[in-house]
N, C-alpha and C positions, 0 to 999 in steps of 0.2 A: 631088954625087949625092944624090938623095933617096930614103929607104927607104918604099918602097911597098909593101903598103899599112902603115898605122902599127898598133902594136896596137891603138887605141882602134877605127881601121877592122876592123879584123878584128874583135873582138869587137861592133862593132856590128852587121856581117852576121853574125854567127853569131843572133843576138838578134831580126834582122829575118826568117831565116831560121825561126828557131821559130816566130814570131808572126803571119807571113803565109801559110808555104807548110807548116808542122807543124803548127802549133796546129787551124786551120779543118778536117782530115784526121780530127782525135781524138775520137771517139765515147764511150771509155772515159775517164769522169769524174775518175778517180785523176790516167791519162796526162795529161788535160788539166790538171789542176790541177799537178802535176810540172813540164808546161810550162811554164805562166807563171811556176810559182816560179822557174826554172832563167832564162826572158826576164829575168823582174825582175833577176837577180842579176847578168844580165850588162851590164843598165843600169846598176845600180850599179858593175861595174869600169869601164866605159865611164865615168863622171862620174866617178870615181878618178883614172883616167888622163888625163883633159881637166884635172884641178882643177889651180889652182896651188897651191905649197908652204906647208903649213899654218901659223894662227901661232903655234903652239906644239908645242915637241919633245917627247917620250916622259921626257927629264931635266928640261928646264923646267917643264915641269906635274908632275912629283911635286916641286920645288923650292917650284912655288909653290903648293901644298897641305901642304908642311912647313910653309911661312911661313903661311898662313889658320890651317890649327891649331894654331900657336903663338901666332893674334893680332898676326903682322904683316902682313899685307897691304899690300903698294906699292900705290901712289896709282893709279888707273888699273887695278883689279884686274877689278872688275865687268865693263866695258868691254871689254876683255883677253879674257875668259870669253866675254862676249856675244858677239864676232866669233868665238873659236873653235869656239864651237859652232852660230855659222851655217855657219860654212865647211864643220865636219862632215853638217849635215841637207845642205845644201844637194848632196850626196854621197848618203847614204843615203835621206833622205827631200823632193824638193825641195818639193813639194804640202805635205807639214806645216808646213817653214817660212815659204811663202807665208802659210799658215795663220795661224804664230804671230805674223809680222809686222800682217798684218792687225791 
């Protein structure tokens, strides 16, 4: 049995829902501005919820930030870094990352 619709569906009609049939309605500049901040945010749990599991946990990266500021760094750190913080824009900001890759 498949649960329908998924959160990520749900938040993303709530989001199409502001941006197509709320937002065009909004005269008052505040409101509209509220709107897309509130669209955008819900793009971002939407790309949350789609992303898969990031490469690094909440204990692993303060482990491997003990070891940089101690001057160990395992082989493969940089690297390591560089994937985890695409996986994160590519969540909060995808257009910047396209950016940085450029």
């Amino acid at each position: 049995m498949s649960d329908r619709p998924t959160a990520a569906q749900l938040v993303a009609a709530a989001r199409d829902f502001l941006e197509r049939e709320l937002l065009p309605t909004l005269e008052d500049e505040r409101l509209r501005f509220r709107t897309r901040v509130a669209a955008n945010a819900l793009a971002i749990a939407c790309r949350e919820l789609d992303a898969p599991a990031g490469e690094l946990e909440d204990e692993e990266l303060s482990e491997l930030a003990r070891r940089i500021r101690a001057g160990d760094a395992p082989p493969g750190t940089l690297e390591l870094l560089e994937r985890h913080i695409a996986a994160k824009l590519a969540i909060v900001s995808p257009r910047y990352l396209e950016r940085y890759r450029s």
